[in-house]
C-alpha positions in Angstrom: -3.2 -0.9 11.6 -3.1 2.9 11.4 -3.0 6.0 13.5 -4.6 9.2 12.5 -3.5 12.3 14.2 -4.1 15.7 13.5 -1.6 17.7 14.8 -1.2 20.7 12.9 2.0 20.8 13.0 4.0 21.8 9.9 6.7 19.2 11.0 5.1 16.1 11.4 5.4 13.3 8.9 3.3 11.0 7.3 4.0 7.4 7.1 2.6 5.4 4.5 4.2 1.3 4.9 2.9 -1.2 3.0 3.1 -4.6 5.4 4.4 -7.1 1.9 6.9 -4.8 -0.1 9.0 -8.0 -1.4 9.6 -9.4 1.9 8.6 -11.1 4.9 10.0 -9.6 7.9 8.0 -6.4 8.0 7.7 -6.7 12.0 11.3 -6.8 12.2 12.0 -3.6 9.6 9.0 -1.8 11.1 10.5 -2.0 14.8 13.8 -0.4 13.6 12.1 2.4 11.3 9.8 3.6 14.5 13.1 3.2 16.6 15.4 5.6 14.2 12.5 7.8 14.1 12.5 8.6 17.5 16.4 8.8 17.6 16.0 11.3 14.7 13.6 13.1 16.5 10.9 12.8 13.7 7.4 13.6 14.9 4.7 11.1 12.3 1.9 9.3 12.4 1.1 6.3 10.5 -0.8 3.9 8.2 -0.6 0.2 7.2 -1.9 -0.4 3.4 -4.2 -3.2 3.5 -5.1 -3.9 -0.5 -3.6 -3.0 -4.0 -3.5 0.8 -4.3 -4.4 1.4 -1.0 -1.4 4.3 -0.6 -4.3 6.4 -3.2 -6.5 6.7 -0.4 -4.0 6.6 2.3 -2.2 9.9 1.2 -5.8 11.7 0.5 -7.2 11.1 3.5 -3.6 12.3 5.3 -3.3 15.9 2.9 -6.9 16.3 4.5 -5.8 16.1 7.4 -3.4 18.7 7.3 -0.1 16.7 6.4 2.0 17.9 3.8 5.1 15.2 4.3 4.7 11.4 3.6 7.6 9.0 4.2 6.3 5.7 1.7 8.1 2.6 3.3 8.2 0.1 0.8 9.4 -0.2 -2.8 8.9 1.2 -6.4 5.5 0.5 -6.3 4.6 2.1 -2.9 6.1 5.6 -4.0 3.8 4.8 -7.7 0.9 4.7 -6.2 1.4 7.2 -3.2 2.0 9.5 -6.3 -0.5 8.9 -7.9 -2.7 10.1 -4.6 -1.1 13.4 -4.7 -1.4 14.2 -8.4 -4.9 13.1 -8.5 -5.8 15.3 -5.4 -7.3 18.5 -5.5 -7.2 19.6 -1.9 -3.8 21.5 -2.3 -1.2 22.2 -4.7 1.4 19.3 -5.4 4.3 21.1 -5.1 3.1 21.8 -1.8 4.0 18.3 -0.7 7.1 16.8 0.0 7.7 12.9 -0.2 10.7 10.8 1.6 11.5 7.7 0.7 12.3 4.6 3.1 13.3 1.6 0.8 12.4 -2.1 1.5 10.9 -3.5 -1.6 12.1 -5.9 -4.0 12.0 -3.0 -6.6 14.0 0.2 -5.7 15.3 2.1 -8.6 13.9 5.5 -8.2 16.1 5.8 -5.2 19.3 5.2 -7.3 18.9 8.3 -9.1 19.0 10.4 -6.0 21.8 8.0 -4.1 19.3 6.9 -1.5 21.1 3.6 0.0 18.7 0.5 0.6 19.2 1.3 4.6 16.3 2.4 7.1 19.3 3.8 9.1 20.7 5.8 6.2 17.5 7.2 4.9 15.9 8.3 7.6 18.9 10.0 8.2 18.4 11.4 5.0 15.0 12.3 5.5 15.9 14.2 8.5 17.9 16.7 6.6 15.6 17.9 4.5 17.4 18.3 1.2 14.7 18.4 -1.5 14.1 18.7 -5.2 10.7 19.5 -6.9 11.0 16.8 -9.4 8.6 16.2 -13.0 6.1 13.5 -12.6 5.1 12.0 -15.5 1.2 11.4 -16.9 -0.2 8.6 -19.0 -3.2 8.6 -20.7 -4.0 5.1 -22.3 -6.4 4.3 -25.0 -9.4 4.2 -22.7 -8.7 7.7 -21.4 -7.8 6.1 -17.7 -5.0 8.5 -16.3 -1.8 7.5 -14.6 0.6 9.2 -13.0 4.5 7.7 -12.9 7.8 8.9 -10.9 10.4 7.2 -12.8 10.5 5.2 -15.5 7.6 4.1 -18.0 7.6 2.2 -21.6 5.6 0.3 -24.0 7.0 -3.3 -25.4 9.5 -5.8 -24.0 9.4 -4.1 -21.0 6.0 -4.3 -20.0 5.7 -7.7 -20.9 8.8 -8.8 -18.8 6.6 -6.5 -15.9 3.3 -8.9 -17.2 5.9 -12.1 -16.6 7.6 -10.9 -13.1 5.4 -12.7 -10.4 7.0 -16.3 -11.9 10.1 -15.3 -10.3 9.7 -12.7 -8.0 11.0 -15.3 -5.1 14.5 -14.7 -6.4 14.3 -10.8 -5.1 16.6 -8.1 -6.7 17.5 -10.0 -9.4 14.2 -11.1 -10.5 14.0 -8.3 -13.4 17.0 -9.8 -15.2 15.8 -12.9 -14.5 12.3 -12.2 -16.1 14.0 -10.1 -18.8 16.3 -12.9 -20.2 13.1 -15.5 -20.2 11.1 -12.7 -21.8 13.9 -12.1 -24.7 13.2 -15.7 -26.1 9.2 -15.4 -26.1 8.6 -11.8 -26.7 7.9 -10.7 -30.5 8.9 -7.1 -31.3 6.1 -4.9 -32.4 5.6 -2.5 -35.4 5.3 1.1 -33.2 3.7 4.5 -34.5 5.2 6.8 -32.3 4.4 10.6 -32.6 6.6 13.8 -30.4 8.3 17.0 -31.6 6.8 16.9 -34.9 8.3 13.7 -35.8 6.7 10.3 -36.9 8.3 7.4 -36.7 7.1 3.6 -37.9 9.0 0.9 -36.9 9.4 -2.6 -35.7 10.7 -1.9 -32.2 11.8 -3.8 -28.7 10.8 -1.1 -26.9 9.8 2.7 -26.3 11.4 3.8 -23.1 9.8 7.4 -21.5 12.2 8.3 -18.4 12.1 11.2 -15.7 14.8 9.4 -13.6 17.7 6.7 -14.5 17.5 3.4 -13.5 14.7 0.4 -13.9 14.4 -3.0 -13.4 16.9 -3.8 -10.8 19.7 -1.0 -12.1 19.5 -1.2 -15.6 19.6 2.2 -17.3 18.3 2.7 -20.8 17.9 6.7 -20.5 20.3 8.8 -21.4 21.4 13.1 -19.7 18.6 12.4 -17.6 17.4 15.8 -15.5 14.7 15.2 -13.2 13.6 18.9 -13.3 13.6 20.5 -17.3 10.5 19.5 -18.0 11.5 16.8 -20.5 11.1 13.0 -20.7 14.3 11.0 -22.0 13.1 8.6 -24.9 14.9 5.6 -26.1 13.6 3.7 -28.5 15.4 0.2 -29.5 14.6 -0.9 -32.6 15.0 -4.2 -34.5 17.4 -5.5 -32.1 18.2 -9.5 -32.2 18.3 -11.5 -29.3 21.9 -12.2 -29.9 23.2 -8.4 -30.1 21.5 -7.9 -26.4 23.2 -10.5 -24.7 26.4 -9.1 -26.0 25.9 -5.9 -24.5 23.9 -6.7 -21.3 26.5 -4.5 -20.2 25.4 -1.4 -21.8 22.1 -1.6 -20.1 24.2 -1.3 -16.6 26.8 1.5 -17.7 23.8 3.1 -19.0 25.2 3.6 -22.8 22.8 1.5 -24.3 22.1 4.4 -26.4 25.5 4.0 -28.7 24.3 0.8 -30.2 23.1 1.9 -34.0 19.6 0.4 -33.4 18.8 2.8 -30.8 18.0 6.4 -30.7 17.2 9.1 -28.1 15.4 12.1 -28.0 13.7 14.8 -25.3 10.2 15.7 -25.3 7.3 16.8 -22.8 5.0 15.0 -25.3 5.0 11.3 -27.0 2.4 9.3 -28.4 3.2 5.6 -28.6 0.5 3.0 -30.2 1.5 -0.9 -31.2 -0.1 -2.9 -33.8 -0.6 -5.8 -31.4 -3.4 -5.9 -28.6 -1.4 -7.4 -25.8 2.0 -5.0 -26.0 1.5 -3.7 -22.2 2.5 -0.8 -20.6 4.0 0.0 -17.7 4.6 3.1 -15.2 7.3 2.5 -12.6 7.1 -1.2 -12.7 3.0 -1.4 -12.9 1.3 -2.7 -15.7 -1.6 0.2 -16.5 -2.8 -0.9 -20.1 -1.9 -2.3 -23.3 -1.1 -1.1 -27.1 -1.3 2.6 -27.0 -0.5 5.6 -24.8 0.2 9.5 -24.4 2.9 10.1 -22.0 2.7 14.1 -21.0 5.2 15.6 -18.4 4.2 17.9 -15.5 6.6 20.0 -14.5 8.0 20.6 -10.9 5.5 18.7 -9.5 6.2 16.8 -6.3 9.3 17.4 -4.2 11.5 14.7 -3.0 13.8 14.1 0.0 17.4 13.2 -1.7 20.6 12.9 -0.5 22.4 16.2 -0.9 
């Protein structure tokens, strides 16, 4: 279901929902968002996605229409790919568009950064009062030259294969990451990494590479470190030879986000990284979407998008 309308007016929202964000009472969520819309008095049209990656074609159509503001309702994956539609656009600038967020997906973590509570009520308030940022976006180009934008977080390593494991336990909602992460620890074997930014080149055997723009992934965990969603630099952590036994112990670390002060781990800022495993199947992923496997450029665009927050 959708509803196109061209109103030319420089107020007027777009609404983007996608219908099976983690959860099965849509109807009932979808009632109350198009109720606090009107109480808000926030003039949008509106669009159902109907397939994977739908929001791409969604959010094109809608710029060329004349909208410049899209509310995604739905979770991490929604906003990914409703991203992706803007930066692969060439109709207008991107920093010409501004994006609010409505969250209702099993996966909301980009929101966290920017304290955007897991409330229709509450956000749409939000949305309403216009505080923005022009926030990086992030750009991946994997080893078949495909090109993939992210908003959050991305990595190569454990983390992409708990993202390739996730559907076996997606029924158990928000905690399904840490679920699929502590199944993952006993299967996954760590990877020799070349990684390549700054002038540095590093070889190691290593859990993961994590490349952040924002804070928090997989349910709340937070492996980057003086993240700043606007200096035109990525946050890299990369965990090295770590054992199985030293991350149970500090499970913690990954909540308070100070994984980073365990000796196996080291951070660093760049606008630039090369990452490439020696095994085929170490996948990648780009807020919580698995895009390839074994090696990838991250670039960062700067001031890309801007995003409704909560001031």
């Amino acid at each position: 279901m959708s509803e196109f309308i061209n109103k030319n007016d420089e107020n007027s929202w777009f609404v983007i929902a996608n219908p099976t964000a983690g959860n099965k009472v849509f109807n009932k969520q979808w009632r109350e968002i198009k109720t606090q819309l009107a109480l808000n008095n926030i003039s949008y049209s509106f669009a159902f996605t109907t397939f994977s990656k739908h929001e791409i074609e969604l959010v094109q159509q809608a710029i060329q229409k004349g909208f410049r503001k899209i509310i995604t309702v739905g979770g991490d994956g929604t906003l990914h790919h409703v991203v992706n539609g803007i930066m692969l656009q060439t109709y207008v600038k991107t920093s010409d568009i501004t994006i609010g967020v409505i969250p209702i997906g099993t996966g909301n973590d980009w929101v966290k950064t920017y304290n955007i509570p897991n409330s229709i009520v509450e956000s749409i308030k939000i949305i309403k009062n216009k505080s923005v940022i022009l926030q990086d976006i992030g750009l991946c180009t994997t080893k078949d030259n495909k090109l993939n934008y992210f908003v959050n977080v991305a990595g190569l390593g454990f983390d992409g294969y708990v993202i390739h494991k996730l559907n076996n336990f997606k029924k158990f909602g928000a905690i399904s990451y840490l679920l699929a992460g502590i199944s993952s620890l006993i299967r996954y074997k760590k990877s020799k990494f070349k990684i390549s930014f700054n002038d540095k080149r590093i070889e190691t055997k290593s859990l993961l590479t994590i490349v952040g723009i924002c804070k928090y992934a997989g349910g709340g965990l937070q492996f980057t470190d003086h993240v700043n969603t606007t200096d035109g630099l990525f946050d890299i952590t990369i965990a090295k030879n770590l054992k199985f036994s030293t991350i149970l112990l500090n499970i913690n670390k990954l909540f308070k986000g100070t994984l980073y002060k365990l000796e196996e781990v080291s951070t660093n800022k760049t606008n630039k990284i090369t990452i490439e495993s020696n095994t085929k199947n170490t996948y990648i992923q780009a807020d919580g979407e698995l895009i390839g496997t074994q090696k990838v450029t991250f670039t960062i665009v700067n001031k890309a998008i801007n995003f409704v927050m909560n001031s």
